[in-house]
TORKOL-4160 file (C-alpha; in steps of 0.2 Angstrom, whole numbers, padded with zeros to 4 digits, m for minus):
230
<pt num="1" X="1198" Y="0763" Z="0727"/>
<pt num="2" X="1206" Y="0771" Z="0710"/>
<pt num="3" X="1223" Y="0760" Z="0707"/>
<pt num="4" X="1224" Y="0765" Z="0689"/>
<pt num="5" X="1232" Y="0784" Z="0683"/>
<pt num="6" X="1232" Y="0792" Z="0666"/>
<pt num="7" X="1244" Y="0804" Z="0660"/>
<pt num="8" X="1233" Y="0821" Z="0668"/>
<pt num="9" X="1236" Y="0811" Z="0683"/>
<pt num="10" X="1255" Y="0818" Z="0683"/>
<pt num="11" X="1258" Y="0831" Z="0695"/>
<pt num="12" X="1269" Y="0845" Z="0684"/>
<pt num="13" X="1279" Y="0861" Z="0694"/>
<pt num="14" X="1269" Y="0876" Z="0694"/>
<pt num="15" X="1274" Y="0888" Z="0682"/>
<pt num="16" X="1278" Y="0871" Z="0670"/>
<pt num="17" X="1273" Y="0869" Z="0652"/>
<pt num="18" X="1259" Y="0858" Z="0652"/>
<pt num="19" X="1262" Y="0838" Z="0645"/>
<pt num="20" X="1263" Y="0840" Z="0626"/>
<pt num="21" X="1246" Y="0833" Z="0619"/>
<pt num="22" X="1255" Y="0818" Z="0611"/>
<pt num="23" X="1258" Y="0811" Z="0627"/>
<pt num="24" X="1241" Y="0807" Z="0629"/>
<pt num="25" X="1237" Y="0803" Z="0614"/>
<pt num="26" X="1249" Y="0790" Z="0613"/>
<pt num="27" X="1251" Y="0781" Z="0633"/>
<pt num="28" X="1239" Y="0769" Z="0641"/>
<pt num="29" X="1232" Y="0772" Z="0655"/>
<pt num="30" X="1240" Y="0763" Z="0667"/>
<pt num="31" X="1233" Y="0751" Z="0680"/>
<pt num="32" X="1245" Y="0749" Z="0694"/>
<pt num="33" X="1249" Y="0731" Z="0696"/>
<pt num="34" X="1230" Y="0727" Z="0697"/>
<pt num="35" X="1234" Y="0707" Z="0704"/>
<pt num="36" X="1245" Y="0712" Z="0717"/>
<pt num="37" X="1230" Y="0725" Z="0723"/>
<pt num="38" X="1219" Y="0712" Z="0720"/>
<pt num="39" X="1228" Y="0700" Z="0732"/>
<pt num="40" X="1232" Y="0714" Z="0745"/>
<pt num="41" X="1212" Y="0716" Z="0745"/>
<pt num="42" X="1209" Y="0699" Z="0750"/>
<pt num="43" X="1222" Y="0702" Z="0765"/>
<pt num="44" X="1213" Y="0719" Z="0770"/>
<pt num="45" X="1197" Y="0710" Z="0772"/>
<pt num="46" X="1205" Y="0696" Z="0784"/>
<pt num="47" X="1215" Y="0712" Z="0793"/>
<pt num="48" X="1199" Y="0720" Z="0795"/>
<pt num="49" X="1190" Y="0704" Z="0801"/>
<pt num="50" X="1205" Y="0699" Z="0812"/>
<pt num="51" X="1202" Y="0718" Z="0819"/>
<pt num="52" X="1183" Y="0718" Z="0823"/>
<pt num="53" X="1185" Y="0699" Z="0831"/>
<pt num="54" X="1201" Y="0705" Z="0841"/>
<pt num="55" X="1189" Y="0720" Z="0847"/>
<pt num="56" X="1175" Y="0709" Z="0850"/>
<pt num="57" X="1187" Y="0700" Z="0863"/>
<pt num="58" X="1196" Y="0714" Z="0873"/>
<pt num="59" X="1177" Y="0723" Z="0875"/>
<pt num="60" X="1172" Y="0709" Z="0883"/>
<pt num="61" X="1184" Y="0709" Z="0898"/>
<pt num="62" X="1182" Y="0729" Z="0898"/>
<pt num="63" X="1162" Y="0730" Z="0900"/>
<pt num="64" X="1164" Y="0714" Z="0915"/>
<pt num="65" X="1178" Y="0725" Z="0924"/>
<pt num="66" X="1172" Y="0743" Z="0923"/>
<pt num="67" X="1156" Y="0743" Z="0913"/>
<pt num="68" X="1138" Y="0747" Z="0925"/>
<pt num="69" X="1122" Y="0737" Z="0923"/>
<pt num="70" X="1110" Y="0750" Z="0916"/>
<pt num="71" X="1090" Y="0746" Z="0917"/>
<pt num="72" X="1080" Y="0745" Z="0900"/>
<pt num="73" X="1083" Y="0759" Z="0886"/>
<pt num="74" X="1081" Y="0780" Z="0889"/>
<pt num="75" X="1077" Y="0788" Z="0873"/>
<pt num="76" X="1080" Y="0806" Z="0876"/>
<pt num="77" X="1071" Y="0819" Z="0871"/>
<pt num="78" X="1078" Y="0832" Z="0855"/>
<pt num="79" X="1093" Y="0817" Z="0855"/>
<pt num="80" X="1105" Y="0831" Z="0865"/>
<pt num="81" X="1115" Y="0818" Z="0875"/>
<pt num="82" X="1121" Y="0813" Z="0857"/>
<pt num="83" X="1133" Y="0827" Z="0860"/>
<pt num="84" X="1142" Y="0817" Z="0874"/>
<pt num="85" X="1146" Y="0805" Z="0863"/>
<pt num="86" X="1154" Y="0817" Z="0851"/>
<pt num="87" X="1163" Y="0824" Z="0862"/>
<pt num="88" X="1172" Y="0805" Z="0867"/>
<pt num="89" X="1172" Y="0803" Z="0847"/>
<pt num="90" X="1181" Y="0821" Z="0845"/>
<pt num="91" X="1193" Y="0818" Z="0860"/>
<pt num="92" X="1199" Y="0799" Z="0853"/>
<pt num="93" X="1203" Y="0806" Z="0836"/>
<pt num="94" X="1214" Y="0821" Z="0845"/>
<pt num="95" X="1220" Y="0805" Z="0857"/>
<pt num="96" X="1228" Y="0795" Z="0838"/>
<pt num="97" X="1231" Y="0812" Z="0828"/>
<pt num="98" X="1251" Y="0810" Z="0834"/>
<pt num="99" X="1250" Y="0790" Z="0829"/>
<pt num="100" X="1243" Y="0796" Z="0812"/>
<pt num="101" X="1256" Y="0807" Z="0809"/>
<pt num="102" X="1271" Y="0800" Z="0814"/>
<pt num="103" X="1270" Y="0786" Z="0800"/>
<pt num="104" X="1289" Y="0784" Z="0793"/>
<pt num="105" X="1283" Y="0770" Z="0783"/>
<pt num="106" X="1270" Y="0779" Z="0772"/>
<pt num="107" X="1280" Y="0795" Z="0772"/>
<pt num="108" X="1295" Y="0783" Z="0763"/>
<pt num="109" X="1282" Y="0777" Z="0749"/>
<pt num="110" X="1276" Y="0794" Z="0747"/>
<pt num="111" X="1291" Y="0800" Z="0742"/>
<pt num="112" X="1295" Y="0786" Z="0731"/>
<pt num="113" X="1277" Y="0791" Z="0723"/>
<pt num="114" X="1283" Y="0810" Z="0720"/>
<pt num="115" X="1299" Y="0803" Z="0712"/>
<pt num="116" X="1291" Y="0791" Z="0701"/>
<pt num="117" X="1279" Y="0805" Z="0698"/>
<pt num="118" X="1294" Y="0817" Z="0693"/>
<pt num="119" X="1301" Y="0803" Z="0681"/>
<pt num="120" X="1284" Y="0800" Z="0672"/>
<pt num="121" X="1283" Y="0818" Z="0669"/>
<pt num="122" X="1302" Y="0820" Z="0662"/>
<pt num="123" X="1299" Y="0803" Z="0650"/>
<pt num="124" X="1283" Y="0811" Z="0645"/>
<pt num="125" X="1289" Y="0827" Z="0641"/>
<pt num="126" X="1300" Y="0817" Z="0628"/>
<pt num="127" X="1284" Y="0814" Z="0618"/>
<pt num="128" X="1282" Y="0831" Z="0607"/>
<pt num="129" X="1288" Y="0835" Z="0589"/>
<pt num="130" X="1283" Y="0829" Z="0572"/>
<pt num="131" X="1293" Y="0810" Z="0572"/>
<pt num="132" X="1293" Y="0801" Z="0590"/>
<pt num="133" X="1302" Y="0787" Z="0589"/>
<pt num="134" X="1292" Y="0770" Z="0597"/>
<pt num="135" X="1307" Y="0770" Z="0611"/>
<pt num="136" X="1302" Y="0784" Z="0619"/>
<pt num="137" X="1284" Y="0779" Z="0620"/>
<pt num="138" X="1289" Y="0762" Z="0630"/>
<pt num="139" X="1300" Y="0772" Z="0643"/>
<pt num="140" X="1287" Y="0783" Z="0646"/>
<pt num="141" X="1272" Y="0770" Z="0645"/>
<pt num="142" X="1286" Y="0761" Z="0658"/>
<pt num="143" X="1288" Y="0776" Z="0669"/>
<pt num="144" X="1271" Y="0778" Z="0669"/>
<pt num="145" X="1267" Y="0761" Z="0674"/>
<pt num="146" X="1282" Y="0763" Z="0687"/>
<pt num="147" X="1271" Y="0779" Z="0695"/>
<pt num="148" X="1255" Y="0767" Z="0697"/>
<pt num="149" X="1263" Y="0755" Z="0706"/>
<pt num="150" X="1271" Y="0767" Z="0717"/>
<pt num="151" X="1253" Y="0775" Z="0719"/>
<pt num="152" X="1245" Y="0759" Z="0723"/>
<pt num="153" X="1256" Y="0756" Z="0736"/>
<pt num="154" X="1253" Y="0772" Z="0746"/>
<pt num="155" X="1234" Y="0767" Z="0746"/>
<pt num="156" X="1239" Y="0749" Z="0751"/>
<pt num="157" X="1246" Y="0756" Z="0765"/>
<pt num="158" X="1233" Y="0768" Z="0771"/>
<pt num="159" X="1222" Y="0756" Z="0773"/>
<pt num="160" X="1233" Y="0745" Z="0782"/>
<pt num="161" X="1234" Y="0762" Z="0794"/>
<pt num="162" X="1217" Y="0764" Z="0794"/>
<pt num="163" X="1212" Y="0748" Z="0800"/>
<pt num="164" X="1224" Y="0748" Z="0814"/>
<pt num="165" X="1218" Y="0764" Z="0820"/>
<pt num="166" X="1201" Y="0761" Z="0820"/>
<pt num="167" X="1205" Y="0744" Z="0830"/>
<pt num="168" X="1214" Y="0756" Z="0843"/>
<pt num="169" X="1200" Y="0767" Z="0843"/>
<pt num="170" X="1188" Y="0756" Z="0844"/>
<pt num="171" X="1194" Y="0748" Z="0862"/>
<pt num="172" X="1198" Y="0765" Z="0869"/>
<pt num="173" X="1181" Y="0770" Z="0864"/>
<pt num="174" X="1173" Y="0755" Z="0872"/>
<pt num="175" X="1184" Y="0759" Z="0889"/>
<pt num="176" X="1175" Y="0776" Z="0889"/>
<pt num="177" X="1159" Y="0770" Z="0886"/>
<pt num="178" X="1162" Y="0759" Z="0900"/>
<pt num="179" X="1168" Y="0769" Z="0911"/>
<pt num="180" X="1157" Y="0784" Z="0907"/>
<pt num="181" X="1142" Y="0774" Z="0906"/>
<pt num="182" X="1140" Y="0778" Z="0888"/>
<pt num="183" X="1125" Y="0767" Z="0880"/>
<pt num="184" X="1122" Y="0772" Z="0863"/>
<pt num="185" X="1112" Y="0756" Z="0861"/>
<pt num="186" X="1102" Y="0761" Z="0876"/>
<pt num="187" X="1101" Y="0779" Z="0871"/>
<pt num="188" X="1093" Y="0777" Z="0855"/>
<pt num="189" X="1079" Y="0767" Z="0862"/>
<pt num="190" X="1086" Y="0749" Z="0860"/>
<pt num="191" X="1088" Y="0737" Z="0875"/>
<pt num="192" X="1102" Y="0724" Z="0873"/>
<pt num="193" X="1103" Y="0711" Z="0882"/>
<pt num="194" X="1119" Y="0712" Z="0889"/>
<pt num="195" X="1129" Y="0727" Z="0895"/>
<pt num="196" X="1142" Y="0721" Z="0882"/>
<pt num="197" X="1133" Y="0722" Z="0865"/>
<pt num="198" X="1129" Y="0737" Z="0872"/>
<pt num="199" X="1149" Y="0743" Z="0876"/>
<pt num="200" X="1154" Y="0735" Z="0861"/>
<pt num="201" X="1142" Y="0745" Z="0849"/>
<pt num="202" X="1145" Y="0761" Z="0858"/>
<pt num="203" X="1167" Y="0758" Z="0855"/>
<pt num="204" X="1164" Y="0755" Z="0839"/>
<pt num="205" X="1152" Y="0769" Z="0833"/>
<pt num="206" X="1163" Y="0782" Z="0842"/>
<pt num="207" X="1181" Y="0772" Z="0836"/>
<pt num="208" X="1174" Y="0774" Z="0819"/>
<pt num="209" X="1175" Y="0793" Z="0824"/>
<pt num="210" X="1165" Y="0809" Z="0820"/>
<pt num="211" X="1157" Y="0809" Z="0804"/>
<pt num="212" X="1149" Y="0790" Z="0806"/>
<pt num="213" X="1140" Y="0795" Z="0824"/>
<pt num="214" X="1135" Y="0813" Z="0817"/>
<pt num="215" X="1127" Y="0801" Z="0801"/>
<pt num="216" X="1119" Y="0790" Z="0813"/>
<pt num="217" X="1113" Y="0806" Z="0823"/>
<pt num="218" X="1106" Y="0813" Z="0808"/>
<pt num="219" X="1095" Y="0797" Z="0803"/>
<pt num="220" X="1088" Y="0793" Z="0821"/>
<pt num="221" X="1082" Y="0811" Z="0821"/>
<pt num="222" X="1074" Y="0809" Z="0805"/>
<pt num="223" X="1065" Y="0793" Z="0811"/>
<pt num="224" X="1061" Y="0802" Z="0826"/>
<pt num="225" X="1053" Y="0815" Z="0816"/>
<pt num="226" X="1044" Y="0804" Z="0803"/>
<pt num="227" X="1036" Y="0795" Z="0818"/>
<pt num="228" X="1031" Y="0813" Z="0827"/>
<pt num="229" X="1023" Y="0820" Z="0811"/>
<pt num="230" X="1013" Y="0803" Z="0812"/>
């Protein structure tokens, strides 16, 4: 993830004079608050750990109570009953689209990201002419640095967002895989052992939503195809 921003990183009004080329010349690129990112990282990987284990754990109970034993793997032929599990995939993301938007919190640091972004532009503008003085190249390196900062914590908090979402996801799309007798596992030719590694795989591939499971699609049809041409 980018936490750094140089000065064309500014967002100016349309129909605005562009940044005066001093500007550039004399601000560094600013990094952000690179240690608290740093430390935040650390704190996303044990989010995202505590998710996949709290998943882990609901799925279990999910695939004893409403899950279906299912004999030995069917691998389908031209992989069409991968557009079942699209369809779930499709219809959880619809499901979250109203959690994803109704975010308060990141529509706060996003506006405080648009008005340290106006600042930073205003300082910089200062920078133009034949003598600028050192002064205003520290407010506007500061401003600058302030507009970083601002940034990273709008990324900060998407991840955050996106980790959460993807645990909800994740256990509404092993409740469908359950209850619809969805095995992806099973479907692509594997056999699990149990019904829930099967459950569990299938809620996280379709949680993980559309794009992944149309990836995956794309690959087993390739392998498919390799072995065919054999």
């Amino acid at each position: 993830m980018k936490t750094g921003v140089w000065i064309n990183d500014l967002k100016t009004s349309p129909g605005d004079d562009p940044l005066p080329p001093q500007a550039g010349q004399l601000l560094e690129p600013a990094v952000g608050a690179p240690t608290e990112w740093w430390a935040r990282r650390g704190i996303v990987t044990l989010i995202g750990l505590g998710v996949a284990v709290v998943v882990a754990l609901l799925t279990w109970p999910i695939s004893d109570a409403l899950g279906r034993k299912a004999d030995g793997p069917v691998v389908v032929d031209g992989l069409t009953i991968f557009a079942v599990f699209f369809v779930a995939a499709l219809a959880i993301e619809r499901l979250l689209e109203p959690l994803s938007l109704f975010d308060i919190k990141k529509e706060t640091l996003q506006q405080e990201q648009v008005a340290k972004d106006s600042e930073a532009v205003t300082s910089a503008r200062q920078l133009s002419g034949p003598v600028i003085p050192p002064a205003a190249v520290t407010a506007a390196q500061t401003k600058l640095e302030a507009f970083a900062a601002a940034k990273v914590k709008v990324d900060i908090w998407s991840t955050y967002r996106s980790l959460v979402l993807w645990g909800v996801a994740s256990i509404v799309g092993a409740v469908a895989s359950a209850l619809l007798n969805l095995h992806l596992l099973r479907t692509a030719g594997i056999n699990p052992p149990t019904v829930y590694l099967d459950v569990l795989a299938t809620g996280l591939i379709i949680g993980a939503g559309t794009k992944p499971l149309h990836d995956l699609t794309k690959l087993l049809t390739a392998a498919k195809t390799s072995t065919t041409g054999s």
